[in-house]
LUMKOL-226032 format. One record per residue (C-alpha): chain; x, y, z. Coordinates in nm, 2 decimals, always signed. Layout:
BEGIN
<pt "A",<X,Y,Z>> ...
This chain:
BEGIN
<pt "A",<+0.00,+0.00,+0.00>> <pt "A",<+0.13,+0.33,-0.08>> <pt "A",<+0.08,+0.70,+0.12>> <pt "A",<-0.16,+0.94,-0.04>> <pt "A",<+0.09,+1.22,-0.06>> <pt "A",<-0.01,+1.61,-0.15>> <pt "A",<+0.23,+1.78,-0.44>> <pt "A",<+0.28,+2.14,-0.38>> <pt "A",<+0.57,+2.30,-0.61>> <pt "A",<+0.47,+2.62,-0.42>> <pt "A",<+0.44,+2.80,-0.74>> <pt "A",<+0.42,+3.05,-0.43>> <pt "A",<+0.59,+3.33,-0.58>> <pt "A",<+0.58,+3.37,-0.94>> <pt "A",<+0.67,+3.70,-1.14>> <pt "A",<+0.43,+3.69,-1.42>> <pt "A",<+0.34,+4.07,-1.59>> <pt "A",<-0.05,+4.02,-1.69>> <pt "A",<-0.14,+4.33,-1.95>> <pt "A",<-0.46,+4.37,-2.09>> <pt "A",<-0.57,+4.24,-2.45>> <pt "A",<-0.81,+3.98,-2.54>> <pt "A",<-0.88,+3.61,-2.46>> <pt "A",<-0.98,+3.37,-2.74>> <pt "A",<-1.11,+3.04,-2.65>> <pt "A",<-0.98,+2.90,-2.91>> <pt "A",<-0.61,+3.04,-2.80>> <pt "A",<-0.52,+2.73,-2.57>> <pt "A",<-0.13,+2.77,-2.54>> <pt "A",<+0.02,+2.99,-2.35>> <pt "A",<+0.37,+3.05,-2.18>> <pt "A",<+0.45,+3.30,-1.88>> <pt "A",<+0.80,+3.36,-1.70>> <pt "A",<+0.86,+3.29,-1.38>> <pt "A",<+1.07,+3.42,-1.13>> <pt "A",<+1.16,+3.27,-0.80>> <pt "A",<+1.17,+3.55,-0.49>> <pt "A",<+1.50,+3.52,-0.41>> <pt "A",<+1.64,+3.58,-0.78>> <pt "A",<+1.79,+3.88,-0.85>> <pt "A",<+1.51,+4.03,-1.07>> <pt "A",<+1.24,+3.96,-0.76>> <pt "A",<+1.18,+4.26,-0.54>> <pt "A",<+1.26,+4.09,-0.27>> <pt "A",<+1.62,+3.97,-0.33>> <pt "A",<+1.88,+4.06,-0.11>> <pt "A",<+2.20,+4.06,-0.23>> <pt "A",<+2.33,+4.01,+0.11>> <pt "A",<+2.20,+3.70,+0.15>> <pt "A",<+2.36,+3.40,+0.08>> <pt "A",<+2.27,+3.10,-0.12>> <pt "A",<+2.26,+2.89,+0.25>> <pt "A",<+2.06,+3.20,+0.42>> <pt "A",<+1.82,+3.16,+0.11>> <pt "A",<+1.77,+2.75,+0.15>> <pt "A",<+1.76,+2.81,+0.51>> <pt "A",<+1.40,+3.06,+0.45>> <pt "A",<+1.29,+2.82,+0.22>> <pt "A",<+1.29,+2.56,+0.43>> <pt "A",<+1.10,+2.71,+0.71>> <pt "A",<+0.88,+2.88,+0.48>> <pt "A",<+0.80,+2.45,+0.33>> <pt "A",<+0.75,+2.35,+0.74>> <pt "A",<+0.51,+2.65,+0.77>> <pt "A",<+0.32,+2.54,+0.48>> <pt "A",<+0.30,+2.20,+0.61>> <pt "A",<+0.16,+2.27,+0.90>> <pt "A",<-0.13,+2.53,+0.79>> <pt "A",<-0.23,+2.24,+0.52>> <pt "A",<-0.30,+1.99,+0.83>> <pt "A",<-0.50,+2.23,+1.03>> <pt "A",<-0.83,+2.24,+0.83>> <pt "A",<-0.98,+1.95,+0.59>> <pt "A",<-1.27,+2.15,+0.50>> <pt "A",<-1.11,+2.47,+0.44>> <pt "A",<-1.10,+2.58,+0.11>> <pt "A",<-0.80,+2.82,+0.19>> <pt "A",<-0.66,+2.60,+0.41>> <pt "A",<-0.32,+2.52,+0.28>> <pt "A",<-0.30,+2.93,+0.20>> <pt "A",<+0.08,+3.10,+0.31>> <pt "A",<-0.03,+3.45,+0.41>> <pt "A",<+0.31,+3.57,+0.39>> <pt "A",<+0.60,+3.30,+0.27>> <pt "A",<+0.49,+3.21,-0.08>> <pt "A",<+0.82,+3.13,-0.36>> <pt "A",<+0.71,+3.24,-0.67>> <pt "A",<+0.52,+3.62,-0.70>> <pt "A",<+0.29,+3.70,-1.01>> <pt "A",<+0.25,+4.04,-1.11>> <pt "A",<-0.07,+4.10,-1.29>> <pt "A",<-0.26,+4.32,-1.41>> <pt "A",<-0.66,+4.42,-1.30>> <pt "A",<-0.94,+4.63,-1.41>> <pt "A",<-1.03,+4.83,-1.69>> <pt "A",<-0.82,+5.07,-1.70>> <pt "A",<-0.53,+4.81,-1.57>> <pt "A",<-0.41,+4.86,-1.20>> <pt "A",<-0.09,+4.64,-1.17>> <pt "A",<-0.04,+4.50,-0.86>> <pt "A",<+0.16,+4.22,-0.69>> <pt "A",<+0.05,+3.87,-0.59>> <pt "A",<+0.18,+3.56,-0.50>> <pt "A",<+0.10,+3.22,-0.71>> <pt "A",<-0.03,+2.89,-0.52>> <pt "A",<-0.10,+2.55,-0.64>> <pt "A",<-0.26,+2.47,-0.30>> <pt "A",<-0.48,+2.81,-0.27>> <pt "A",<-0.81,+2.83,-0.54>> <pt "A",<-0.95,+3.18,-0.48>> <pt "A",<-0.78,+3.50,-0.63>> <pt "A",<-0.82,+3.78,-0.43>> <pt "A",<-0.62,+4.11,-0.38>> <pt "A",<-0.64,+4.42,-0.15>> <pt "A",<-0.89,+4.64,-0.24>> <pt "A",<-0.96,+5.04,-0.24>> <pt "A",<-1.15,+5.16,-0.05>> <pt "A",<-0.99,+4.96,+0.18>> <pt "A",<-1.18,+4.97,+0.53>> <pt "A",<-0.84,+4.81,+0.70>> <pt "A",<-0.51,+4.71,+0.48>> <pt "A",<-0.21,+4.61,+0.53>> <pt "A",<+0.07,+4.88,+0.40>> <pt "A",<+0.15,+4.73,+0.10>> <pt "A",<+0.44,+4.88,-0.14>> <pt "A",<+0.28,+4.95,-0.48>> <pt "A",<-0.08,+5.08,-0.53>> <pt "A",<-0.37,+4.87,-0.43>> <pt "A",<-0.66,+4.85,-0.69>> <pt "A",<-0.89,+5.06,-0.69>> <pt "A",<-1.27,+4.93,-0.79>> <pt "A",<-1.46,+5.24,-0.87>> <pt "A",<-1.20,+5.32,-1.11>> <pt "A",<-1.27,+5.02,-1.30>> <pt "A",<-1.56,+4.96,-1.57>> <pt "A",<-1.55,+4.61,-1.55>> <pt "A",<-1.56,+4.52,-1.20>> <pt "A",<-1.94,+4.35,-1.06>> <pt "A",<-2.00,+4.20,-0.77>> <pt "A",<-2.14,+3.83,-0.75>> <pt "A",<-2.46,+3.79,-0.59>> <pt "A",<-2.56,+3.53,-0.24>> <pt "A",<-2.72,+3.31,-0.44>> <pt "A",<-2.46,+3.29,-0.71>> <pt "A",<-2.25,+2.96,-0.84>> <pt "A",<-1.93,+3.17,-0.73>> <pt "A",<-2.06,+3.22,-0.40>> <pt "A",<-2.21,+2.90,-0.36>> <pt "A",<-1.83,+2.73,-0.40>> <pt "A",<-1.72,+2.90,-0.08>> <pt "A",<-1.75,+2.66,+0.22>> <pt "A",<-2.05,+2.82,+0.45>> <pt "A",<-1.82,+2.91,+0.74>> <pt "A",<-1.61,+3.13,+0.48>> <pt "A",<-1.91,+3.32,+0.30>> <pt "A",<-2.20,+3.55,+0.36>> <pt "A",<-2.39,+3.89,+0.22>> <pt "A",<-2.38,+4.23,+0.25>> <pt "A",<-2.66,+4.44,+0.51>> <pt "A",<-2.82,+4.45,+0.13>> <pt "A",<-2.85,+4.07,+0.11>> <pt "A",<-2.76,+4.16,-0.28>> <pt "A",<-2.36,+4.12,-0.24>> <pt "A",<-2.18,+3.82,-0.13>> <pt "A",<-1.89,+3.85,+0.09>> <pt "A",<-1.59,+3.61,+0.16>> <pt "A",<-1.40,+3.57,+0.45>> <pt "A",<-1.07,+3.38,+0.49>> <pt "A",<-0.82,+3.34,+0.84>> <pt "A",<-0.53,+3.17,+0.86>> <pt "A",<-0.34,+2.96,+1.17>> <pt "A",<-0.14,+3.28,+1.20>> <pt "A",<-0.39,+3.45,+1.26>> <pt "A",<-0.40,+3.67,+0.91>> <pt "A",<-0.73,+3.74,+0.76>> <pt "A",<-0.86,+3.92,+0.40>> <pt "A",<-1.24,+4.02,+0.38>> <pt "A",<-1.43,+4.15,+0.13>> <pt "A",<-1.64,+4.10,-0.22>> <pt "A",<-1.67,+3.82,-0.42>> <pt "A",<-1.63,+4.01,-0.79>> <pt "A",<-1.57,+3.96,-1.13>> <pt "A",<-1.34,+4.16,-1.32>> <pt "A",<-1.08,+4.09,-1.62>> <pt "A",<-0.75,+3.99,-1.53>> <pt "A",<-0.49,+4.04,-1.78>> <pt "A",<-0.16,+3.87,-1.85>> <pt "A",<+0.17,+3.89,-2.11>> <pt "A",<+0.27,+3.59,-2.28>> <pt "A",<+0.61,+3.50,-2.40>> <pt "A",<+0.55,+3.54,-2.70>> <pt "A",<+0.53,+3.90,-2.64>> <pt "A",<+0.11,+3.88,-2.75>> <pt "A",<-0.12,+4.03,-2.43>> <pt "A",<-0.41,+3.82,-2.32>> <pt "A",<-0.71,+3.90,-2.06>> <pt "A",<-0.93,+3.66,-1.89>> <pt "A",<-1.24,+3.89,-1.85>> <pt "A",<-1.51,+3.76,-1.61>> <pt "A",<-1.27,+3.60,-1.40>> <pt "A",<-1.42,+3.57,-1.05>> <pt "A",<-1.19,+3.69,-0.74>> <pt "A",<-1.19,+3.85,-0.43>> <pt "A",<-1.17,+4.19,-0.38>> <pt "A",<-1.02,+4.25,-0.03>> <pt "A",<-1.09,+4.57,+0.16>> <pt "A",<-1.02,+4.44,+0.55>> <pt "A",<-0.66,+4.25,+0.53>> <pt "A",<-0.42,+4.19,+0.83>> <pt "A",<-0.19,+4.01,+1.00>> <pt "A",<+0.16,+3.88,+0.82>> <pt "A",<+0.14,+3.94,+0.49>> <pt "A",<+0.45,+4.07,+0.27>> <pt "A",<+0.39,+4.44,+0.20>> <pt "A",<+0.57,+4.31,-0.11>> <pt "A",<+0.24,+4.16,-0.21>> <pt "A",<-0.11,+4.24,-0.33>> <pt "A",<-0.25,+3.92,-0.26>> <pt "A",<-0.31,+3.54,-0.39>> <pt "A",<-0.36,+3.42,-0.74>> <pt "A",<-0.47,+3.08,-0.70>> <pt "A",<-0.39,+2.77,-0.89>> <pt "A",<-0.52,+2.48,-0.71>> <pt "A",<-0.76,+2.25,-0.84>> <pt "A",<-1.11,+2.36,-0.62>> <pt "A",<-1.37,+2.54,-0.86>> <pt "A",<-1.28,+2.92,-0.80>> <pt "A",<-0.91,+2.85,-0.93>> <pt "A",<-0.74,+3.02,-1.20>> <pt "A",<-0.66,+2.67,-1.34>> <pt "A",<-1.08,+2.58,-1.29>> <pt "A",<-1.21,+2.91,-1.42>> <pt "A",<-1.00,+2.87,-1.79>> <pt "A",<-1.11,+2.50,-1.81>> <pt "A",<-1.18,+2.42,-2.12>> <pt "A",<-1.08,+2.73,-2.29>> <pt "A",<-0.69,+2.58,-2.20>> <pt "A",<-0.76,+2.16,-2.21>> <pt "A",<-0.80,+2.15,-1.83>> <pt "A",<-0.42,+2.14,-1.89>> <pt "A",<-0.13,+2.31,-1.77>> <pt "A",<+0.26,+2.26,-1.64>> <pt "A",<+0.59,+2.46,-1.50>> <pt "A",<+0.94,+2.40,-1.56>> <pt "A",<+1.15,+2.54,-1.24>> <pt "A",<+1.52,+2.62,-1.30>> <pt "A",<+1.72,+2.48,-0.99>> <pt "A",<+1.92,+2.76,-0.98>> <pt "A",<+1.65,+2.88,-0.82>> <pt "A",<+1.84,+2.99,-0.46>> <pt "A",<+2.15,+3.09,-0.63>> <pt "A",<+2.16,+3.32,-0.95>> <pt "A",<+1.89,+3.32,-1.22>> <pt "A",<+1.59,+3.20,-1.04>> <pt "A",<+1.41,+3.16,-1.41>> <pt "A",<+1.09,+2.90,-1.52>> <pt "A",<+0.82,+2.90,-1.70>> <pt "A",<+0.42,+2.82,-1.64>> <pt "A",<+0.28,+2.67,-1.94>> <pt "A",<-0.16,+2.68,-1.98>> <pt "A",<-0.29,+2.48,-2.27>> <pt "A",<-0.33,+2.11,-2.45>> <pt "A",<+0.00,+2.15,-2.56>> <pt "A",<+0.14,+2.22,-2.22>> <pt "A",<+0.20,+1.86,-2.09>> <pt "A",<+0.53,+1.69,-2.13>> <pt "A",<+0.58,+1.50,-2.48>> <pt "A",<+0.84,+1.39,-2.71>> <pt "A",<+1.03,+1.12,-2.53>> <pt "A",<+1.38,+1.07,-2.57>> <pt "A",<+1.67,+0.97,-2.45>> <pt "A",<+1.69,+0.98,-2.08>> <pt "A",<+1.37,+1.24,-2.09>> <pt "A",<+1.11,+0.95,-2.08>> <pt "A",<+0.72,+1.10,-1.97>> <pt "A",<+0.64,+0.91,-1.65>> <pt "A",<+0.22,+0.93,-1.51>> <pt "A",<+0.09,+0.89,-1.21>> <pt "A",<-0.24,+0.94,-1.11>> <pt "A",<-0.38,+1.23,-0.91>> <pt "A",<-0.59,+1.11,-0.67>> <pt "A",<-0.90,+1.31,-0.57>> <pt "A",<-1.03,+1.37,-0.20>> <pt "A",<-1.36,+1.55,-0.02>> <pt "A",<-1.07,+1.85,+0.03>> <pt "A",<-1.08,+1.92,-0.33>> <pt "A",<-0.80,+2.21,-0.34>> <pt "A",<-0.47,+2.03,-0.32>> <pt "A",<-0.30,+1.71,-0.57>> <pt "A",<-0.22,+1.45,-0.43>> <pt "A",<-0.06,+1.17,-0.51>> <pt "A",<+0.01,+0.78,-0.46>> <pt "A",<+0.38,+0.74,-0.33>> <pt "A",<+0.46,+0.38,-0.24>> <pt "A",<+0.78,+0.40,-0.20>> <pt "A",<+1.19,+0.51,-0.20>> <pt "A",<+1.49,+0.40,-0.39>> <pt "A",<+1.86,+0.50,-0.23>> <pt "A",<+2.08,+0.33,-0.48>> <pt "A",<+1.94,-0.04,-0.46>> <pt "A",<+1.77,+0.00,-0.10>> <pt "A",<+1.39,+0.00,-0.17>> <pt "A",<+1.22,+0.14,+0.11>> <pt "A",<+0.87,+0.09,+0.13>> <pt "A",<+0.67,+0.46,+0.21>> <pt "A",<+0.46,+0.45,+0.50>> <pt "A",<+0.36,+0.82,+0.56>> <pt "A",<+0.41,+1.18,+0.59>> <pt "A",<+0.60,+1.46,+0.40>> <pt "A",<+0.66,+1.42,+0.07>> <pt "A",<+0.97,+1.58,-0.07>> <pt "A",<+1.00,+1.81,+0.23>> <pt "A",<+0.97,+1.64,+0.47>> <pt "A",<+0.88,+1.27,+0.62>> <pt "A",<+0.78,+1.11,+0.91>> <pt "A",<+1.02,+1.01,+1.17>> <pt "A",<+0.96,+0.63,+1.20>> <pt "A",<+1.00,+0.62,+0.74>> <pt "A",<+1.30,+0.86,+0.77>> <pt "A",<+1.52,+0.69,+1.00>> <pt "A",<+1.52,+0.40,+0.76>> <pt "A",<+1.57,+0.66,+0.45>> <pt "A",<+1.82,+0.83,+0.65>> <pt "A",<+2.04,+0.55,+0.72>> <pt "A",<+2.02,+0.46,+0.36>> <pt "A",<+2.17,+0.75,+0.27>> <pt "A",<+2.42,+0.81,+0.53>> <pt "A",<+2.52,+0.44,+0.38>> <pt "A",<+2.52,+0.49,+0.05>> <pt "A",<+2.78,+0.77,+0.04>> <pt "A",<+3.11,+0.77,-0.06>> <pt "A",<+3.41,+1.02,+0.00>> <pt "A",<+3.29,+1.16,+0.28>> <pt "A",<+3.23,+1.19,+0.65>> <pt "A",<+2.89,+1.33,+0.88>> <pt "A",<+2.89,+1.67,+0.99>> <pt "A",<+2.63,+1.92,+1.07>> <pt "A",<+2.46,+2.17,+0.95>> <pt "A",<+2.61,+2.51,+0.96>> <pt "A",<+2.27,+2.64,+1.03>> <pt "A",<+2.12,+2.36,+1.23>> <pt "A",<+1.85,+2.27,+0.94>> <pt "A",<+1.91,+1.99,+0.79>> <pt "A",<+1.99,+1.65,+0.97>> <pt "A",<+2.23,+1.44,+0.70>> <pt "A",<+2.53,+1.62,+0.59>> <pt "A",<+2.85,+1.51,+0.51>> <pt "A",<+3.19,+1.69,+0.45>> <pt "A",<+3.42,+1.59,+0.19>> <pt "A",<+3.76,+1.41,+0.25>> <pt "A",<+4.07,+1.38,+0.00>> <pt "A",<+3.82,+1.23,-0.22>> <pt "A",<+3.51,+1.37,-0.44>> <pt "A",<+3.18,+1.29,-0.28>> <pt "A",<+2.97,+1.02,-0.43>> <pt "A",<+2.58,+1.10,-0.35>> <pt "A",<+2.35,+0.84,-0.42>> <pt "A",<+2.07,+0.81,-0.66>> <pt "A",<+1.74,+0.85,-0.53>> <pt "A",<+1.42,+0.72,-0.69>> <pt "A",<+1.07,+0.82,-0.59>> <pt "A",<+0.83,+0.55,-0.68>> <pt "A",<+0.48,+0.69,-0.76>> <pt "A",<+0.19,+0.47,-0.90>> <pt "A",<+0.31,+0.41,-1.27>> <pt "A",<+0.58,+0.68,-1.25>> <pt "A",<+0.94,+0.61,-1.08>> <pt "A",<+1.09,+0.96,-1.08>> <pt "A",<+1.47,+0.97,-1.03>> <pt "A",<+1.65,+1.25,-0.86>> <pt "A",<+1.93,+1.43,-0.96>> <pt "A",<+2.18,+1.53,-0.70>> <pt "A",<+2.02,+1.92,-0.67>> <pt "A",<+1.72,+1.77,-0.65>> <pt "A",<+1.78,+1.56,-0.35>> <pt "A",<+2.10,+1.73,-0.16>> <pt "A",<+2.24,+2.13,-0.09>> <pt "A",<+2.59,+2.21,-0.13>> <pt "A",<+2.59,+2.44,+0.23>> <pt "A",<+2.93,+2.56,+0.15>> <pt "A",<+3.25,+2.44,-0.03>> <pt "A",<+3.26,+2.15,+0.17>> <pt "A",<+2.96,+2.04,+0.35>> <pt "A",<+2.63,+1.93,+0.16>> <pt "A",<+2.34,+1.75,+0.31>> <pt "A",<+2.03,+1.56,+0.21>> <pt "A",<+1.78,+1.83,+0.16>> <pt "A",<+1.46,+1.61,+0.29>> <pt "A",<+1.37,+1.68,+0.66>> <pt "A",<+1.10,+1.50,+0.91>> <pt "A",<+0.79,+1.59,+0.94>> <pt "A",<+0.49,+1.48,+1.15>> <pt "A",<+0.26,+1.75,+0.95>> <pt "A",<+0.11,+1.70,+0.57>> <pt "A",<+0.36,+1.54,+0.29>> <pt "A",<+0.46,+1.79,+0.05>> <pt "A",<+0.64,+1.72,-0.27>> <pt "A",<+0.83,+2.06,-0.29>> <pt "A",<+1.03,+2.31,-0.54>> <pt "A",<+1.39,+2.17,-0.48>> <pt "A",<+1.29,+1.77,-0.63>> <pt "A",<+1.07,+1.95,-0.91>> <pt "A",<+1.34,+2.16,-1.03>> <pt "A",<+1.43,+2.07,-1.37>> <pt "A",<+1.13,+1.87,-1.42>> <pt "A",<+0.86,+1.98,-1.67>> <pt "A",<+0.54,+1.87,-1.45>> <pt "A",<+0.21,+1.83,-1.60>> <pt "A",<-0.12,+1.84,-1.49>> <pt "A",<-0.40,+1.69,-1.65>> <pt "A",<-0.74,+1.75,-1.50>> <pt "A",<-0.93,+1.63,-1.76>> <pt "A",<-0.75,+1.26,-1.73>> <pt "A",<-0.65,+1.27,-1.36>> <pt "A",<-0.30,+1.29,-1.39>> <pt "A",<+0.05,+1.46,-1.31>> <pt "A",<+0.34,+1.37,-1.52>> <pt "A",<+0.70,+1.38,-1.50>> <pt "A",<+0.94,+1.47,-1.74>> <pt "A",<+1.35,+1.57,-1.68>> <pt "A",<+1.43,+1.86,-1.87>> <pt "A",<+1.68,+2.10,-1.86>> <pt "A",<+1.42,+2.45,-1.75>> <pt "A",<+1.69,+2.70,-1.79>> <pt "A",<+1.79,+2.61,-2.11>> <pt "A",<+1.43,+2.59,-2.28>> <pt "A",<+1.37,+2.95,-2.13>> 
């Protein structure tokens, strides 16, 4: 039997610049840039930071995550980072267009962004929309389909009873109120050819506080529930889309690429770039995809999975056995610890080059091996260490073992696929 475990590559802080044109349904492939937070064309690098002060964010930012997507089954936001997301998407709202700033999500579904005029907002470092200066924007009514999709503990209507409201908290205590609208929500392509998305149902938040990153305007979801970016273009892009993440991600160019559109999965086999399935199993919490892991390869030691944290982290009982794999499989090299108290394998090299392992992750159908920058960090010139920590919180398949991957979902057939690529190079 294997462990029903969630995939989340985060796409928690994308840079993508949505400008206003028009949508065609017929126009179902399309390619965005992304750009990881800590690459130097984000607004929030810092060039002072290092690559292991970088990792080291990331990490807590993934065991944050974790623990907010545990906390809830029935909350449609549930799995929402108010404030640590590792991708931002800058996009583009209204008629006229009012950029603003927002941070992407695979396991969040509705879009929403601070609103004017704001009742009580958090300071936030470019404008903040403004709805009355828009000729697109309408609200959504109580009894509408929109409205209906929010869980009943997260909706209601306005003193009116004409306007439905939304209301989300997190376990940090954060919060975003406001209107459940409609509005056209523009976006630039690669190929340098604008498209809008107009009638594309968000929230309009005018009572936001707690953590949130003044760097950001808000969420734009991708998950898989029914008020989703991914959900809302449906058919218009094959119910298909897929990222490519450059693993240079924490050091220089933090570059990939979010593909929407039948021609968006991976394709074209060849040598040592086969397309491996899996299927994407569905649950009553219908945000998240998850997968079926049944086990992990280190070299030739199969260990069979039992439970817990995906790619970030697993639980203790399963990674003591993965652990000691590791530690025994390799070469060159001797245990030491982590500079920065993180990570719990690390090893520091001898006379000789180290020799890491490699590591397989069997899914249903689809054994996905790991490079080395997948699976381990190089902390400094002579230390690296396995970059897959314990967890006793929700499995998540994170951005480090997707980097370099194209990864495909299909939610018209149920299911994510696999295919090595190299992302930097196809930018």
């Amino acid at each position: 039997m294997g462990t029903q475990t969630f995939i989340n590559c985060s796409l928690s802080a994308i840079i993508i610049t949505f400008l206003v044109s028009s949508y065609s349904a017929h126009s179902q492939d399309l390619t965005f840039k992304l750009i990881h937070r800590d690459s130097p064309h984000s607004p929030l690098y810092n060039p002072l930071h290092t690559v292991s002060d970088r990792l080291k964010a990331g990490f807590l930012r993934s065991i944050s995550r974790s623990r907010r997507f545990s906390t809830k089954t029935d909350d449609l936001q549930s799995g929402l980072i108010s404030n640590g997301g590792e991708y931002f998407m800058s996009i583009s709202i209204g008629t006229p267009p009012s950029k603003v700033l927002a941070i992407a999500d695979t396991g969040s579904d509705l879009t929403w962004v601070q609103c004017k005029p704001c009742e009580h907002c958090y300071k936030q470092n470019g404008s903040i929309f403004d709805k009355t200066h828009s000729s697109t924007y309408k609200t959504e009514g109580c009894d509408s389909k929109p409205c209906n999709a929010l869980a009943k503990k997260e909706k209601g209507c306005d003193r009116s009873g004409k306007i439905c409201k939304y209301l989300y908290g997190y376990g940090d205590q954060s919060y975003t109120k406001g209107e459940v609208a409609t509005e056209t929500i523009s976006i630039d392509s690669s190929s340098g050819s604008p498209v809008s998305f107009p009638g594309t149902v968000f929230g309009c938040g005018y009572n936001n506080s707690g953590t949130f990153d003044g760097t950001g305007s808000g969420i734009v979801g991708l998950g898989r529930g029914p008020l989703s970016l991914i959900s809302q273009l449906g058919s218009s892009i094959g119910k298909k889309f897929s990222y490519c993440l450059s693993n240079t991600s924490y050091s220089t160019n933090g570059t990939g690429v979010i593909n929407l559109g039948t021609n968006s999965m991976p394709s074209n086999p060849s040598k040592g770039s086969a397309v491996l399935t899996t299927p994407l199993i569905y649950k009553t919490q219908n945000t998240y995809y998850y997968l079926n892991l049944e086990a992990i390869t280190v070299r030739k030691t199969k260990i069979p999975y039992t439970g817990g944290g995906g790619g970030g982290g697993y639980k203790s009982g399963f990674y003591e056995k993965f652990g000691a794999a590791v530690e025994a499989s390799v070469t060159g090299a001797k245990r030491a610890s982590d500079p920065q108290g993180m990570l719990i394998h690390c090893f520091k090299a001898g006379y000789k080059k180290i020799g890491l392992p490699e590591i397989t992750m069997h899914f249903t159908g689809a054994d996905v091996k790991l490079s080395p920058t997948n699976a381990f960090l190089k902390k400094d010139e002579e230390i690296v260490c396995l970059s897959m920590i314990p967890t006793t919180d929700v499995a998540i398949y994170g951005n480090l073992v997707q980097a370099d991957f194209r990864v495909g979902y299909d939610l018209e057939a149920k299911t994510l696929s696999f295919q090595r690529i190299d992302c930097f190079g196809t930018l």
